[in-house]
ROTORVEX-136057 format. One record per residue (C-alpha): z, x, y; residue in three letters; residue number from 0. Coordinates in steps of 0.5 Angstrom, whole numbers. Example, Ala and Ser with C-alpha at 12.3 -4.5 7.8 and 13.67 -1.06 7.14 Angstrom:
2
z|x|y|residuo|num
16|25|-9|ALA|0
14|27|-2|SER|1
REM end
This chain:
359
z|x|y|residuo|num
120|21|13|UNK|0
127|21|10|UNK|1
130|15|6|UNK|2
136|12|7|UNK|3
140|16|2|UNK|4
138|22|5|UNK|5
133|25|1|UNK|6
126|27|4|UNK|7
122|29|-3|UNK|8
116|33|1|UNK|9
122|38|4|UNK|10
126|38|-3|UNK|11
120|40|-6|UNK|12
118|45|-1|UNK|13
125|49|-1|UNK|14
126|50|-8|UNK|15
118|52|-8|UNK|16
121|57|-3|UNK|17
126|59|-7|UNK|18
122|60|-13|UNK|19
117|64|-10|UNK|20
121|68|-5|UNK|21
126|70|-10|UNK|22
123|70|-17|UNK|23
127|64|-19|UNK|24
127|62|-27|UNK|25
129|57|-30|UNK|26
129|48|-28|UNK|27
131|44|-23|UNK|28
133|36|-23|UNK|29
135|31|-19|UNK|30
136|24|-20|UNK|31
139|19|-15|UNK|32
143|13|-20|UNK|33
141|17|-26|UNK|34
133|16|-25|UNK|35
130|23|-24|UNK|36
127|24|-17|UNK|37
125|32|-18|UNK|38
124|36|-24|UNK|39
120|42|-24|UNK|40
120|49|-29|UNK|41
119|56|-26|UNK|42
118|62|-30|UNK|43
119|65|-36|UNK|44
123|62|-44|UNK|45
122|69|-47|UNK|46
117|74|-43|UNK|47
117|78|-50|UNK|48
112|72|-53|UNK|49
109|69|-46|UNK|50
113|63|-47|UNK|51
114|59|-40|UNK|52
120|55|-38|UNK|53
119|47|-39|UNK|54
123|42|-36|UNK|55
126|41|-43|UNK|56
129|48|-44|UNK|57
135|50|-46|UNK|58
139|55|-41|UNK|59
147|57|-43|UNK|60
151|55|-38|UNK|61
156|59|-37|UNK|62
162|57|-33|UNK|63
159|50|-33|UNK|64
162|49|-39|UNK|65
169|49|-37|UNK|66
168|41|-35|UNK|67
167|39|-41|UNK|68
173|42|-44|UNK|69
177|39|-38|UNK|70
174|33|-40|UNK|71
177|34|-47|UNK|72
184|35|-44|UNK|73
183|28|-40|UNK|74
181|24|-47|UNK|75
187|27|-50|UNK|76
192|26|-44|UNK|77
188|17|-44|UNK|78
190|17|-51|UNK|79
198|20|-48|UNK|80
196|25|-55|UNK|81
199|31|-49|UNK|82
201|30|-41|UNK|83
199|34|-36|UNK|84
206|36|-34|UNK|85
208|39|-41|UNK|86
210|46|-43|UNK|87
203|49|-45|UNK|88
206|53|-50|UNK|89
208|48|-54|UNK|90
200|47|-56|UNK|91
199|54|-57|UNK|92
205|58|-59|UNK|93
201|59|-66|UNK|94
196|64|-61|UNK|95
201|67|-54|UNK|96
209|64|-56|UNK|97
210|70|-50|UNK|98
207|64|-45|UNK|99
211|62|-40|UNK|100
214|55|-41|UNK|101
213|54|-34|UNK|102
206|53|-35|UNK|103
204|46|-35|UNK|104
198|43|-38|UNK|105
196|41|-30|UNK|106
197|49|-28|UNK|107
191|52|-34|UNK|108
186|45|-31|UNK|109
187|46|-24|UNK|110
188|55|-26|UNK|111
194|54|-22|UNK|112
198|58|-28|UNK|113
198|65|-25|UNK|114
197|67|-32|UNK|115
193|74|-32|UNK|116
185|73|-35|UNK|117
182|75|-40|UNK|118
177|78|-35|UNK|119
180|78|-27|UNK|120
173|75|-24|UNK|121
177|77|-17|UNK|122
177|84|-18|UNK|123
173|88|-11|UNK|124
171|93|-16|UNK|125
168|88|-22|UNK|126
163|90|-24|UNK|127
167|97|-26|UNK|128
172|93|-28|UNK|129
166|89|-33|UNK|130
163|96|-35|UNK|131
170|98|-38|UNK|132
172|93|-41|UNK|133
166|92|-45|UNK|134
166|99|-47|UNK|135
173|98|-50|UNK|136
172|91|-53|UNK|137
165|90|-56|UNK|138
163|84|-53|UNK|139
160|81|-61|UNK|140
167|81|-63|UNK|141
168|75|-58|UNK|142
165|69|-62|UNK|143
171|64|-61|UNK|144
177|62|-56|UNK|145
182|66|-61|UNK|146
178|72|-60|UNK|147
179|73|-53|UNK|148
187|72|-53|UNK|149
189|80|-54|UNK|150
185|81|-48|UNK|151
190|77|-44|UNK|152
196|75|-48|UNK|153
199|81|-46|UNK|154
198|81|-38|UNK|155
203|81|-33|UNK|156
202|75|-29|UNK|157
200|74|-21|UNK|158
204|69|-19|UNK|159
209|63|-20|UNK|160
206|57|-24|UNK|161
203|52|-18|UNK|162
204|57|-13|UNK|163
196|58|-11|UNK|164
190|57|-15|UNK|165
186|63|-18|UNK|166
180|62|-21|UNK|167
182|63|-29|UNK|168
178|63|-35|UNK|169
184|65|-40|UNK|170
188|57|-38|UNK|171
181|54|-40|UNK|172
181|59|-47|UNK|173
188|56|-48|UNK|174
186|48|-47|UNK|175
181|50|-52|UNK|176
186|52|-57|UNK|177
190|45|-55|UNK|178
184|41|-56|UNK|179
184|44|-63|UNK|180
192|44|-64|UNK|181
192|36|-62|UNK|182
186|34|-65|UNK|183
186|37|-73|UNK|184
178|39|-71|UNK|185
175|46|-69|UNK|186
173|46|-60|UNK|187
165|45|-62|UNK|188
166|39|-66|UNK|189
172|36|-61|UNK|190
166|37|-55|UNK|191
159|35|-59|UNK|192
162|29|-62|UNK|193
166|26|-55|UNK|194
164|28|-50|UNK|195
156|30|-51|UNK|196
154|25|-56|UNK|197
158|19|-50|UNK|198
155|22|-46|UNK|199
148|22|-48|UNK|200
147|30|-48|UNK|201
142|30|-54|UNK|202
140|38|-53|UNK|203
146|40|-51|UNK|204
150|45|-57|UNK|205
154|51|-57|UNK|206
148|57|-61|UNK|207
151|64|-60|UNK|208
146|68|-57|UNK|209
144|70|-64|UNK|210
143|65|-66|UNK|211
135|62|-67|UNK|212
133|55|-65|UNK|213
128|51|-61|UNK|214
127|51|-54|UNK|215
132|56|-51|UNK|216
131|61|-46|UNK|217
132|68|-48|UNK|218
137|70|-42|UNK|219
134|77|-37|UNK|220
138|81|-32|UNK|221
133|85|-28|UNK|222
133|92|-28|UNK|223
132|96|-21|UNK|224
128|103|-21|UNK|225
127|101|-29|UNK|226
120|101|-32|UNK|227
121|96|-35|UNK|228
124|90|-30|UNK|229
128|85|-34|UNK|230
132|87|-41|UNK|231
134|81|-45|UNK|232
143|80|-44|UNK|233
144|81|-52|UNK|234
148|87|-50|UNK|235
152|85|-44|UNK|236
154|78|-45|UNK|237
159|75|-51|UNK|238
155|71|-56|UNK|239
160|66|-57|UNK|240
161|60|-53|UNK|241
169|59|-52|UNK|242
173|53|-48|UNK|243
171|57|-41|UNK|244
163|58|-42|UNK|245
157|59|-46|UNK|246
155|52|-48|UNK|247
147|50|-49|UNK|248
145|44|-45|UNK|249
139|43|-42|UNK|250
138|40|-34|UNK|251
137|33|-37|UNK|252
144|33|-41|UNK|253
148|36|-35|UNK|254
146|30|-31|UNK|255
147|25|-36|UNK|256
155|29|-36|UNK|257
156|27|-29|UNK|258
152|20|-29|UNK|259
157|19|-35|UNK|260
163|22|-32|UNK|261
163|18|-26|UNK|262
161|11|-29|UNK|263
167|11|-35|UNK|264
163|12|-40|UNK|265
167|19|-43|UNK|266
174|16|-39|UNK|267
176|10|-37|UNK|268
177|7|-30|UNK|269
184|10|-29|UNK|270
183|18|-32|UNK|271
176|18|-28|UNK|272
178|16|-22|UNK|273
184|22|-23|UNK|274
179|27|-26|UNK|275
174|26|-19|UNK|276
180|28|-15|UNK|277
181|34|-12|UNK|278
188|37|-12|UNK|279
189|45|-9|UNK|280
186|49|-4|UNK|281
181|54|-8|UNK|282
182|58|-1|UNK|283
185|58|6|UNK|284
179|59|10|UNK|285
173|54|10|UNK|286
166|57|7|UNK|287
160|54|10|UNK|288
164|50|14|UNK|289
166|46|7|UNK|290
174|46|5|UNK|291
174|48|-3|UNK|292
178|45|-7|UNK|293
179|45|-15|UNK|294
180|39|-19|UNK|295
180|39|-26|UNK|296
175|43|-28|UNK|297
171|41|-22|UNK|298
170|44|-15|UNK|299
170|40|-9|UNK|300
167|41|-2|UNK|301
170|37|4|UNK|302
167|35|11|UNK|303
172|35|17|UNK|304
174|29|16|UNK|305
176|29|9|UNK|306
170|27|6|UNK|307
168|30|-1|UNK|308
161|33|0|UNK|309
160|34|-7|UNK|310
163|36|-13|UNK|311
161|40|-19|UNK|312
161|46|-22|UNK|313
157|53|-22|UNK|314
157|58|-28|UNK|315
154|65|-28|UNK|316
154|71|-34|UNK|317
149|76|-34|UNK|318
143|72|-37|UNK|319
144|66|-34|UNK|320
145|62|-29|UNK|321
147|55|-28|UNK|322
149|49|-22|UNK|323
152|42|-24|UNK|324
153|38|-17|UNK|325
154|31|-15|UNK|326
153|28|-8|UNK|327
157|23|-8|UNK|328
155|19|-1|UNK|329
147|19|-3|UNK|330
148|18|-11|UNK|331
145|25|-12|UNK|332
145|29|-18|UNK|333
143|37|-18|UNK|334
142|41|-24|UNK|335
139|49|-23|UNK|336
139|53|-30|UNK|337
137|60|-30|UNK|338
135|65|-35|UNK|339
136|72|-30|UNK|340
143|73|-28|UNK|341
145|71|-20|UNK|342
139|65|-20|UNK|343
141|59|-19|UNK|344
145|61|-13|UNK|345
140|60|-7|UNK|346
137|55|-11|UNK|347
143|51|-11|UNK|348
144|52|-4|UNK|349
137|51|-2|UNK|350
137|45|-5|UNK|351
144|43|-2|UNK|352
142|44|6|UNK|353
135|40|4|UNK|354
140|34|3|UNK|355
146|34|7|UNK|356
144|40|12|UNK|357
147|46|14|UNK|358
REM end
């Protein structure tokens, strides 16, 4: 029987076990209504080099999740009227790209409206040639830091005028990470640990690059068709840094505090919140799965015909790692799907999504 917030808890299990054996999922899923967990449940491998299997308190990067955190950071410094959201983004990083145009606002990097050329042009037809020269150009070890990724774009034409469309854009997140760190006198990872994962009661959560050593953190796989060997850790094919626009550590139990947290004002107040929950330019003109996208502040917003929001949240993926944050609104629902093989956490997330609100 279904309850009256929509969750039936044997279909659920029974979809994300269909997508777990059908898929070959690894990684951990939780659900929570209200901040209490409803589902939880571990699949796969930790590292398949010494036989250790994931658990529901595992560690997974989680790529391009991260970027709600560094929204987040932008919004407290915005609350405490240290930045506005419509002045000029080179005033806080004229140090790192003087070049920026002085069009671009703070609003324009949050919501990547900017049109700024990225460092990494996700959009491209032909990414994965495009990925495979850049890598082979510019050592992906060397990108430890948000500075380090600035030679990789600083020098781009742009796409558009500034607030003339949304397209999704790393390089504006790496640049409100050096906001963060010119307004506050304090590195990105400090700024982010102590305000917005300690508030938010994120305990497991972190910033360890890949080549660091640390307990309960899955190694991160890519498959390998045709190879004798089926999986190869992604030491060599992602960067081992975190940055402002992806690479944090956190486990599913730290991302549903975030969005526990960011929706009852414990990490911004009543005001800002209710700003940082709103969404504010059309990802694209076409619907997806009959869902009309938008792009916040760091969060993607899917809403029903009537203009409802159906969820909001974020998803994150790099080879290795795969990660979903989304929050349901109507039902109080908070779904978490971390993955340590690249592309995962994709068919689990909507798997999950069509159990709960349907197709």
């Amino acid at each position: 029987m279904t309850r009256a917030d929509g969750l039936d808890p044997a279909y659920l299990e029974e979809a994300i076990s269909a997508v777990a054996q059908g898929k070959g999922f690894s990684g951990t899923v939780r659900v929570t209504r209200h901040g209490e967990p409803v589902f939880t449940r571990a699949f796969g491998m930790a590292s398949r080099r010494w036989s250790i299997p994931n658990t529901c308190d595992t560690r997974f990067r989680v790529a391009s999740v991260s970027k709600m955190f560094t929204a987040v950071a932008v919004l407290q410094l915005v609350e405490r009227k240290q930045v506005r959201l419509d002045d000029a983004l080179v005033g806080f990083v004229k140090e790192h790209m003087p070049q920026l145009d002085p069009r671009v606002t703070v609003h324009h990097a949050l919501t990547m409206t900017a049109g700024i050329g990225d460092w990494f042009e996700e959009g491209s037809a032909d990414w994965e040639a495009e990925w495979a020269a850049l890598t082979s150009s510019h050592p992906l070890y060397l990108l430890r830091s948000n500075k380090d990724y600035l030679s990789l774009f600083a020098g781009k034409q742009p796409h558009f005028l500034p607030g003339e469309r949304h397209l999704y854009n790393g390089a504006g997140y790496i640049l409100l990470g050096l906001l963060i760190e010119s307004v506050t006198g304090r590195s990105f990872e400090e700024v982010i640990a102590d305000d917005v994962f300690a508030r938010a009661g994120m305990s497991a959560a972190g910033f360890p690059a890949l080549d660091d050593l640390g307990p309960d953190i899955a190694e991160g796989y890519l498959t390998t068709a045709g190879s004798p060997t089926p999986y190869r850790t992604n030491h060599y094919a992602t960067t081992p840094g975190a940055a402002a626009d992806g690479g944090a550590t956190c486990s599913a139990a730290d991302l549903t505090a975030f969005a526990h947290a960011l929706r009852h004002g414990r990490l911004l107040n009543e005001e800002t919140t209710r700003l940082a929950l709103t969404p504010q330019v059309d990802e694209r003109e076409e619907k997806v799965r009959g869902y009309r996208w938008m792009y916040g502040f760091g969060l993607t917003h899917i809403l029903d015909d009537e203009g409802t929001i159906v969820r909001w949240g974020h998803t994150g993926e790099e080879d290795g790692a795969s990660a979903r944050l989304y929050h349901y609104p109507q039902q109080g629902l908070d779904v978490a799907v971390l993955g340590n093989i690249s592309w995962c956490a994709g068919d689990m997330g909507w798997a999950i999504h069509d159990a709960l609100v349907g197709n």
